[in-house]
DRENDO-851925 format. One record per atom (N, C-alpha, C, CB): residue number from 1; atom name; x, y, z. Coordinates in nm, 3 decimals. Each point is the difference from the previous one (the first is absolute). Glycine has a CB too. Layout:
<marmis>
pos,site,u,v,w
NUM,CA,X,Y,Z
...
</marmis>
This chain:
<marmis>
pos,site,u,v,w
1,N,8.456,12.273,9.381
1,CA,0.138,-0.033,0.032
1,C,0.072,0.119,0.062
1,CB,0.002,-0.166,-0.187
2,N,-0.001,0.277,0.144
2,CA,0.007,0.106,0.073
2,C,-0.020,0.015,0.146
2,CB,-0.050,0.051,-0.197
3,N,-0.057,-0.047,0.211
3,CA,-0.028,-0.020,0.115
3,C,0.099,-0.096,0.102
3,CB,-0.220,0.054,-0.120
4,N,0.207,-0.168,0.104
4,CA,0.122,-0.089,0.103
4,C,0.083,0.030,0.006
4,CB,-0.037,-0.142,-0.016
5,N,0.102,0.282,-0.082
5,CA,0.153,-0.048,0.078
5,C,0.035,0.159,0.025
5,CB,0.111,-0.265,-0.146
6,N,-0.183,0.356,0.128
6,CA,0.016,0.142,0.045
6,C,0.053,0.034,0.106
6,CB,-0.151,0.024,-0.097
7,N,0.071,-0.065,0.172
7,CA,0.087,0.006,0.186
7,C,0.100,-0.055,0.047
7,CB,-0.166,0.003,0.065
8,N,0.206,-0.087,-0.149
8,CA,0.143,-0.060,0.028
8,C,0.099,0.106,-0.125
8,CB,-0.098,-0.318,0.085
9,N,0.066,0.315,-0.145
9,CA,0.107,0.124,-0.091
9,C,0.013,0.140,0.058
9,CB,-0.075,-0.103,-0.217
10,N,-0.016,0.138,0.288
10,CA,0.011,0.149,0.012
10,C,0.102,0.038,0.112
10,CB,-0.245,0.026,-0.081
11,N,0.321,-0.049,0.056
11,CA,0.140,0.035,0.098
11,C,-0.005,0.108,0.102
11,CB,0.127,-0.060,-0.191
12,N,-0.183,0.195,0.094
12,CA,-0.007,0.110,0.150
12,C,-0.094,-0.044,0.096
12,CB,0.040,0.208,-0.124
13,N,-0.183,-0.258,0.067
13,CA,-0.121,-0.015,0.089
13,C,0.072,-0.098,0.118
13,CB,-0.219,0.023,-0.208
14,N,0.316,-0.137,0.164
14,CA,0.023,-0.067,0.087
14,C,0.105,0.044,0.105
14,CB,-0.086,-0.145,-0.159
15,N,0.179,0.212,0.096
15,CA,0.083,0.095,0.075
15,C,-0.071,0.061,0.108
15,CB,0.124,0.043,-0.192
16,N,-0.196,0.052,0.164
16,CA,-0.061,0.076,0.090
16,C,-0.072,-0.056,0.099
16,CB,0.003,0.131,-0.152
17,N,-0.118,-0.267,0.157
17,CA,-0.052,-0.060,0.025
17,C,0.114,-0.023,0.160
17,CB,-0.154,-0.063,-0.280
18,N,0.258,-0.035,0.224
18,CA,0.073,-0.066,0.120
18,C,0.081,0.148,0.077
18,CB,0.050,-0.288,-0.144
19,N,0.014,0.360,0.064
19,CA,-0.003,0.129,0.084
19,C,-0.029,0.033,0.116
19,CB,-0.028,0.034,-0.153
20,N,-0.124,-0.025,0.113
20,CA,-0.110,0.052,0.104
20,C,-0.008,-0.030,0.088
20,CB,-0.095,0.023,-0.097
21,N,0.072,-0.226,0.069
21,CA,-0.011,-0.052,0.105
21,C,0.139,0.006,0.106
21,CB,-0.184,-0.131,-0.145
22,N,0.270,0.149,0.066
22,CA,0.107,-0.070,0.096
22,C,0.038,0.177,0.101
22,CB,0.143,-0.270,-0.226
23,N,-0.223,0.373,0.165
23,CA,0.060,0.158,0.061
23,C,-0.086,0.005,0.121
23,CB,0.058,0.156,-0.232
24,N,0.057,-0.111,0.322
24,CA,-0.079,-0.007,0.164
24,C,-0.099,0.161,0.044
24,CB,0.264,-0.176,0.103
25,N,-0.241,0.222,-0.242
25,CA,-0.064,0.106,0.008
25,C,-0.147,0.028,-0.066
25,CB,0.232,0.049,0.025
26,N,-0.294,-0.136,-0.075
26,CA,-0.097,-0.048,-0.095
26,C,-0.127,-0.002,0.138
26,CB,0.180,-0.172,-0.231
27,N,-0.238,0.184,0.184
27,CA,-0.141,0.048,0.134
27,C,-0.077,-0.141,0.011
27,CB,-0.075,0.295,-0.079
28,N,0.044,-0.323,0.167
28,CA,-0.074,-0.112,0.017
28,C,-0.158,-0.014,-0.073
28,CB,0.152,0.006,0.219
29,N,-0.217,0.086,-0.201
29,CA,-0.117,-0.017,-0.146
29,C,0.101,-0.056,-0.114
29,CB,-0.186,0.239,0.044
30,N,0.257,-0.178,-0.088
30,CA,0.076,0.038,-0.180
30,C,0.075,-0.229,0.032
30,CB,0.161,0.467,-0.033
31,N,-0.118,-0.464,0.122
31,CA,0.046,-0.142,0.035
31,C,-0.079,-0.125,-0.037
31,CB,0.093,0.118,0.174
32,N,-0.212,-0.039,-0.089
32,CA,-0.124,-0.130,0.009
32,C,-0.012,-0.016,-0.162
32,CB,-0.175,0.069,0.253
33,N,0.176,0.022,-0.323
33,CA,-0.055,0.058,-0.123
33,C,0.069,-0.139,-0.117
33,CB,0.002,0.335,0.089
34,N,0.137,-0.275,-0.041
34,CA,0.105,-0.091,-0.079
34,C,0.034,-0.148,0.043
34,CB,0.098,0.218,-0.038
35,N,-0.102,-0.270,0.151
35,CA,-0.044,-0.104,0.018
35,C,-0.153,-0.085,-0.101
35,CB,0.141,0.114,0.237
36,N,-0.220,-0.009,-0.235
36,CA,-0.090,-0.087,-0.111
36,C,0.040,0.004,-0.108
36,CB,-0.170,0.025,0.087
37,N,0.181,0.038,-0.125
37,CA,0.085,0.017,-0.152
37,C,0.058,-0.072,0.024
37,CB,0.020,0.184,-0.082
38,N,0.089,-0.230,0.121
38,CA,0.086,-0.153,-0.022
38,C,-0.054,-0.096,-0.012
38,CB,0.134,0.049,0.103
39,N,-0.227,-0.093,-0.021
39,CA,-0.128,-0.091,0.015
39,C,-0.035,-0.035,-0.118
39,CB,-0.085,0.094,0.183
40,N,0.029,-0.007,-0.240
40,CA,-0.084,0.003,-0.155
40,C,0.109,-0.008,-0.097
40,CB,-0.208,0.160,0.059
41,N,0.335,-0.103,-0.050
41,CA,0.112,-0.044,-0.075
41,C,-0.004,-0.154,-0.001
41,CB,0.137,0.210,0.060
42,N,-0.131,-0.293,0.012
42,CA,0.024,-0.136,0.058
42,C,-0.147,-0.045,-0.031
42,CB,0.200,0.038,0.203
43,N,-0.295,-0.021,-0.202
43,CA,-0.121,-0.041,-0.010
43,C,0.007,-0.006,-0.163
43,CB,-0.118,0.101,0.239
44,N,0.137,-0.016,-0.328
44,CA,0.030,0.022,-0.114
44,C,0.112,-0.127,-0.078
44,CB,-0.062,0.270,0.092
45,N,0.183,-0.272,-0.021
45,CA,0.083,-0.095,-0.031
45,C,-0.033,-0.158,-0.038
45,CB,0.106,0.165,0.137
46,N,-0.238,-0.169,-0.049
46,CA,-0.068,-0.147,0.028
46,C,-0.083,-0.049,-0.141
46,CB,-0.038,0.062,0.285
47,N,0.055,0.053,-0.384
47,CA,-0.055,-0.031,-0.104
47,C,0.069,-0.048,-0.112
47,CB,-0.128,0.134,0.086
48,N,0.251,-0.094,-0.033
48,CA,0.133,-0.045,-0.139
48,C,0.001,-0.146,0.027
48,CB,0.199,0.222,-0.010
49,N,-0.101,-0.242,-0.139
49,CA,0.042,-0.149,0.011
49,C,0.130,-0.018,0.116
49,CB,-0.076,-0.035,-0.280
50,N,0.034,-0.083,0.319
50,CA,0.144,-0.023,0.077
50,C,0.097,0.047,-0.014
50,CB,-0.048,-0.140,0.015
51,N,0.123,0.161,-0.127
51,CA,0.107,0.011,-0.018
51,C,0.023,0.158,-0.080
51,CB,0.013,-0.284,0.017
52,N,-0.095,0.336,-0.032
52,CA,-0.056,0.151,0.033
52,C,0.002,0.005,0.094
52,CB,-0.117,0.048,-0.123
53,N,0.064,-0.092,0.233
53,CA,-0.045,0.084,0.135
53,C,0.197,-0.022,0.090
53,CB,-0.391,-0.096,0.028
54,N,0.469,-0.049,-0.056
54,CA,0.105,0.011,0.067
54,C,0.076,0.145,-0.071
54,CB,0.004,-0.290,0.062
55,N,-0.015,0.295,-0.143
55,CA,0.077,0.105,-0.056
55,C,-0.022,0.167,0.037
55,CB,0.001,-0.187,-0.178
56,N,-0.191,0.180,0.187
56,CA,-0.018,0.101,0.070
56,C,0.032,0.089,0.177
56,CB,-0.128,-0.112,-0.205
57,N,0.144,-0.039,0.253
57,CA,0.015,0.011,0.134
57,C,0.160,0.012,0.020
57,CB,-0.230,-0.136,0.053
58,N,0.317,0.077,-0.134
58,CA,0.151,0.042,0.049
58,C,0.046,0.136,-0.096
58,CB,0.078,-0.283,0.067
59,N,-0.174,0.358,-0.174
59,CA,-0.009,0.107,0.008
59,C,-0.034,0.064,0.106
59,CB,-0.017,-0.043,-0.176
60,N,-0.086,0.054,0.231
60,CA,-0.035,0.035,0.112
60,C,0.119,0.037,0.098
60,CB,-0.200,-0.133,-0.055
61,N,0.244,0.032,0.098
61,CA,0.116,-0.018,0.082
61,C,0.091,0.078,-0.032
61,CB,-0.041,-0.195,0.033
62,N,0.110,0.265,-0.202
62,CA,0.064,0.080,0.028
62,C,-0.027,0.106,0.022
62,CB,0.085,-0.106,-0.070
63,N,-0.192,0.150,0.112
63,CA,-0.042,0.139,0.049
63,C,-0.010,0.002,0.168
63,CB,-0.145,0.037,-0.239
64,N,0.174,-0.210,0.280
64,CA,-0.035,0.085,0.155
64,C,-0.130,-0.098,0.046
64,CB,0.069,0.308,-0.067
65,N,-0.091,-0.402,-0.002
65,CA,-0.136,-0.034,0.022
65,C,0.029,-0.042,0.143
65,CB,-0.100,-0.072,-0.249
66,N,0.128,-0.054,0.294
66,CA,0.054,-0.045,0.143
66,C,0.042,0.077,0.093
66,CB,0.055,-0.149,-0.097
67,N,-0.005,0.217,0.064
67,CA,0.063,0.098,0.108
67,C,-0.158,0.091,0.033
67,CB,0.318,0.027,-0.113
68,N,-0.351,0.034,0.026
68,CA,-0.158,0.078,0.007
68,C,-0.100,-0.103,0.118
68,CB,0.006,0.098,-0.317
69,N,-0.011,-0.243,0.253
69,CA,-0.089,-0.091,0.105
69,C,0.085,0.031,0.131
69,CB,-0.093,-0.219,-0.170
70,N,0.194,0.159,0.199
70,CA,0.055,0.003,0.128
70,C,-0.031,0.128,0.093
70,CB,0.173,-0.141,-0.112
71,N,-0.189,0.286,0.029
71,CA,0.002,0.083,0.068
71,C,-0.191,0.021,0.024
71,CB,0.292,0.091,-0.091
72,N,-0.379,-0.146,0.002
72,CA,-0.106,0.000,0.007
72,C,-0.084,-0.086,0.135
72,CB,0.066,0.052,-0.257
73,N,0.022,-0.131,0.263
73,CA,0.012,-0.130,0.139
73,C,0.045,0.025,0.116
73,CB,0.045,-0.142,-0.135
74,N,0.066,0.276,0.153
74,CA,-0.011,0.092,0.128
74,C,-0.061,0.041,-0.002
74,CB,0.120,0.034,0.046
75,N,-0.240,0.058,-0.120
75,CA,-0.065,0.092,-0.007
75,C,-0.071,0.008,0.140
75,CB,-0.003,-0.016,-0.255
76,N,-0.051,0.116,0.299
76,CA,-0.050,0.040,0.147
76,C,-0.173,-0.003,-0.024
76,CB,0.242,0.182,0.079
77,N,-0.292,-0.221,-0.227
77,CA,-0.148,0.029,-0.027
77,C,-0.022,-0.142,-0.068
77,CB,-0.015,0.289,-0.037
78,N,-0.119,-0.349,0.146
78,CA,0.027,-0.148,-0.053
78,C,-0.086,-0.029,-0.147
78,CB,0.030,-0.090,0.277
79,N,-0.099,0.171,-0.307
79,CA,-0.034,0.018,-0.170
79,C,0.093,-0.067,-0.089
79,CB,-0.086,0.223,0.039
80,N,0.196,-0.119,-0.012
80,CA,0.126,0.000,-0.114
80,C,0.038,-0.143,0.066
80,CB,0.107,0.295,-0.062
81,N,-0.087,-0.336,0.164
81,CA,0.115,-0.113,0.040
81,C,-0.126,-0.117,-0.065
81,CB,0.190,0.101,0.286
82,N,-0.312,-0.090,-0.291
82,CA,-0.093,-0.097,-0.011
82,C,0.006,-0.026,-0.156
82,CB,-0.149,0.071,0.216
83,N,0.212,0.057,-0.306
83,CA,0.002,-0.014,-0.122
83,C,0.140,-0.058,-0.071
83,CB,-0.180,0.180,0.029
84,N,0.257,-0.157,0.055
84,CA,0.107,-0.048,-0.008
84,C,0.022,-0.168,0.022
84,CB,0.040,0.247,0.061
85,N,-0.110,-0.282,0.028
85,CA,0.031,-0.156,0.037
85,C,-0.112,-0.065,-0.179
85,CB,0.014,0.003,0.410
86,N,-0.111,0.048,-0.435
86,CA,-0.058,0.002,-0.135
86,C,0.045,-0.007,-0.062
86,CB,-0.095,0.069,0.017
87,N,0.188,0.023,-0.027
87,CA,0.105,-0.032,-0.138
87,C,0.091,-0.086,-0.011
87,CB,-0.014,0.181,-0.025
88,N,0.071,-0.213,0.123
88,CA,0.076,-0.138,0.022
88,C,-0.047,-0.125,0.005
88,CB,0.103,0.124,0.097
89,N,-0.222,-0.100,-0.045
89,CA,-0.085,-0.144,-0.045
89,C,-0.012,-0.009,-0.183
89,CB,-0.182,0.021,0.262
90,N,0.123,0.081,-0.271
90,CA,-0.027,-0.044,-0.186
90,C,0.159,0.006,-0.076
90,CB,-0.287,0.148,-0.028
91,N,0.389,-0.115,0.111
91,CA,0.148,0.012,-0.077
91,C,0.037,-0.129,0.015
91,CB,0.085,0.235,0.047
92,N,-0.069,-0.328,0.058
92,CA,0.028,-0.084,0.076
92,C,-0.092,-0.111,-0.080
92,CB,0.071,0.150,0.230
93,N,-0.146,-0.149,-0.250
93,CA,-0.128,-0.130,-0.091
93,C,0.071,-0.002,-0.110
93,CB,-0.265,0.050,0.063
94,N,0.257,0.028,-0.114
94,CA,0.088,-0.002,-0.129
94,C,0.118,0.014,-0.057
94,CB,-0.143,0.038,0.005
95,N,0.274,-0.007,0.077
95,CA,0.138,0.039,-0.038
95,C,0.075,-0.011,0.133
95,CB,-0.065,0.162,-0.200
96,N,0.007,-0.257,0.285
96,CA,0.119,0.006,0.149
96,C,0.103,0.030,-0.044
96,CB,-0.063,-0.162,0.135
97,N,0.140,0.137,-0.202
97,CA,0.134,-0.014,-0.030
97,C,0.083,0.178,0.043
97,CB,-0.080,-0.233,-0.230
98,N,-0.003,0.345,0.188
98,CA,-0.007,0.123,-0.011
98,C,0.044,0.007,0.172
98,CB,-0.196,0.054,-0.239
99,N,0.115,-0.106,0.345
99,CA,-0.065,0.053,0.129
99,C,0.169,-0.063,0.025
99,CB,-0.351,-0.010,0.062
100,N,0.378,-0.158,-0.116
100,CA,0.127,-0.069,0.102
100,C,0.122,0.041,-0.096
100,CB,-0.129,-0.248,0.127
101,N,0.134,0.294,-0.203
101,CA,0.126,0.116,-0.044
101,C,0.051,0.119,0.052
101,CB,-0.073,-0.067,-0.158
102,N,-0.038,0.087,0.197
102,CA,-0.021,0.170,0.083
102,C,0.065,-0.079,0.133
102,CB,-0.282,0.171,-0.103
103,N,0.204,-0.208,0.218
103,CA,0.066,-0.055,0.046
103,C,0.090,-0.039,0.083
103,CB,-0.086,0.038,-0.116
104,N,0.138,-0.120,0.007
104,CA,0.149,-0.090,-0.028
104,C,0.166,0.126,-0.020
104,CB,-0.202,-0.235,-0.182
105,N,0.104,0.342,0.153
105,CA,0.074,0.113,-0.040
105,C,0.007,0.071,0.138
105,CB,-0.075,0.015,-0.261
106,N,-0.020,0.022,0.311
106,CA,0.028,0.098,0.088
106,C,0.082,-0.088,0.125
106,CB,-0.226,0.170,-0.081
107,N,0.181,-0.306,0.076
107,CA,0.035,-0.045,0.098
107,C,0.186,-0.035,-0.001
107,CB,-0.286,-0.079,0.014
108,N,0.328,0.022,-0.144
108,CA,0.144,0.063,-0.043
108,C,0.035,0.088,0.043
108,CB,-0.009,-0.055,-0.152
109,N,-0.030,0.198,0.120
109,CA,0.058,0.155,0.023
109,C,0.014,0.003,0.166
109,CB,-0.137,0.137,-0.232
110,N,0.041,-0.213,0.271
110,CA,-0.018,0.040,0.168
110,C,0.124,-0.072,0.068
110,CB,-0.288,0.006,0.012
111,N,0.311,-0.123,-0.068
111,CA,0.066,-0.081,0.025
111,C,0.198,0.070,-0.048
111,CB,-0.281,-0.201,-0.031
112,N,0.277,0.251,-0.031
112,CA,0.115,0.019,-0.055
112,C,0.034,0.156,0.084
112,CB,-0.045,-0.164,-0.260
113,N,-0.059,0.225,0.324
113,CA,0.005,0.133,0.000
113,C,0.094,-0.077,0.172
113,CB,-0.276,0.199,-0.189
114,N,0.175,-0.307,0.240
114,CA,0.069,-0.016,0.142
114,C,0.125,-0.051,0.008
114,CB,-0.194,-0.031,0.075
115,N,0.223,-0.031,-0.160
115,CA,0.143,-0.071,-0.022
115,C,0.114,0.114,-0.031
115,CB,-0.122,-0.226,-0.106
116,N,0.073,0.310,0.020
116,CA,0.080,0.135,-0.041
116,C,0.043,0.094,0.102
116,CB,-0.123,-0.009,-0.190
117,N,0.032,0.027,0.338
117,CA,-0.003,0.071,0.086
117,C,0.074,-0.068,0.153
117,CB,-0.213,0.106,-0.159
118,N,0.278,-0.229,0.097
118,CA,0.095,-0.045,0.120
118,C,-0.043,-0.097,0.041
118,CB,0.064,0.176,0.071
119,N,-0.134,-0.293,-0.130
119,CA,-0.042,-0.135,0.096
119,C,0.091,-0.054,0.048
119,CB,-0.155,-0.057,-0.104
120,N,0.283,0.049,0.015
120,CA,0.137,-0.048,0.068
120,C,0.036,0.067,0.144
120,CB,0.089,-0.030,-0.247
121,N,-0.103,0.111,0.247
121,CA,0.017,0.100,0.141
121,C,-0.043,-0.059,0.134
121,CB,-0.050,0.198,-0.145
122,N,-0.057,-0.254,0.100
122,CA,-0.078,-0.095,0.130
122,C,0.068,-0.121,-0.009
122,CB,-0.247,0.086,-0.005
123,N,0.276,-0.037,0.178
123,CA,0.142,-0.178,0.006
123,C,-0.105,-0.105,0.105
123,CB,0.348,0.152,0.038
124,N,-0.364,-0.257,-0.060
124,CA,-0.010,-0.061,0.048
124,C,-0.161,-0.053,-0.042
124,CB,0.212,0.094,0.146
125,N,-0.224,-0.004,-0.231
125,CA,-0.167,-0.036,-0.040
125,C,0.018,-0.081,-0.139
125,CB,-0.134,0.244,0.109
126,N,0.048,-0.349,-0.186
126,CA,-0.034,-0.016,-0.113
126,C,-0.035,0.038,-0.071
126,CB,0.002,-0.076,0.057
127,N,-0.042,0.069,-0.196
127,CA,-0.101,0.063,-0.015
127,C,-0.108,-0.058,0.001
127,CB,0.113,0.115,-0.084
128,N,-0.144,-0.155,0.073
128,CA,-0.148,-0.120,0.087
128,C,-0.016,0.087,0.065
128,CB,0.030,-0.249,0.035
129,N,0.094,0.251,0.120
129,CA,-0.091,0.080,0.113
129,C,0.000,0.149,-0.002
129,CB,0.048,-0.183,0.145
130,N,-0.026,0.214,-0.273
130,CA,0.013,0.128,-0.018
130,C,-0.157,0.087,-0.059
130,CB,0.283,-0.082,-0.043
131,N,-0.342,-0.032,-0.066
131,CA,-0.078,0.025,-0.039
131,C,-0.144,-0.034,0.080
131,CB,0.174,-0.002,-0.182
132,N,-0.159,-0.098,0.275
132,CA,-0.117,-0.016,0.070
132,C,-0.029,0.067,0.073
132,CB,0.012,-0.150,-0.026
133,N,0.141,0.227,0.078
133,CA,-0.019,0.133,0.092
133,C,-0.083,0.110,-0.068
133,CB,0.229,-0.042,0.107
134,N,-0.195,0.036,-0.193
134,CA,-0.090,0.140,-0.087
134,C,-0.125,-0.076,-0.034
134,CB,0.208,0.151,-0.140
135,N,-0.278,-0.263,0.101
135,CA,-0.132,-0.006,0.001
135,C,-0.095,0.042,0.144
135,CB,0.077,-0.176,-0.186
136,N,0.010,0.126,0.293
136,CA,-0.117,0.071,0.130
136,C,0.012,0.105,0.047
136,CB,-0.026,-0.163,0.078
</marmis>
């Protein structure tokens, strides 16, 4: 029993962990490195009970987990980006809910950030045609 739930308690390990990933100064070996380690974090998760593992994964989340994938999914080394779409597959099988929260969220913030920055300002546009302008 020990065992299952260690890596989700250990707060610094996880601290440091998303850190890393998310520091633009972190070396690309040391990257690739930590990208698996998440992997096997998540590979690991697949052993809890359901309702263990939701709990483990929006732990996760407050360290950064999503934000860590997203930046793992720019990544310039298709290893890491190959390990990354991995982890979203086995996150996604089991807890979508995690992936369309995330999201639902950023897509809010994005949304609120453009409205905040003067959409009213634009005369004569919608926002319909405001926003389709910015998809192409």
């Amino acid at each position: 029993m020990e065992c299952t739930t260690q890596p989700g308690e250990d707060k610094v390990f996880l601290c440091e962990l998303f850190t890393q990933i998310q520091d633009t100064s972190t070396s690309e070996g040391q990257f690739q490195e930590l990208a698996f380690l998440l992997r096997e974090i998540v590979v690991y998760s697949l052993s809890l009970e359901v309702k263990d593992r939701a709990r483990f994964y929006k732990h996760l989340c407050s360290f950064g987990f999503m934000v860590s994938i997203e930046i793992m999914l720019t990544y310039e080394v298709g290893v890491v980006v190959a390990t990354a779409v991995d982890i979203l597959v086995m996150v996604s099988e089991y807890h979508s809910s995690i992936l369309r929260d995330y999201i639902l969220s950023e897509t809010q913030d994005e949304v609120c950030s453009i409205c905040s920055t003067g959409l009213r300002e634009i005369e004569g546009w919608s926002i319909f045609e405001y926003f389709a302008e910015l998809a192409c």
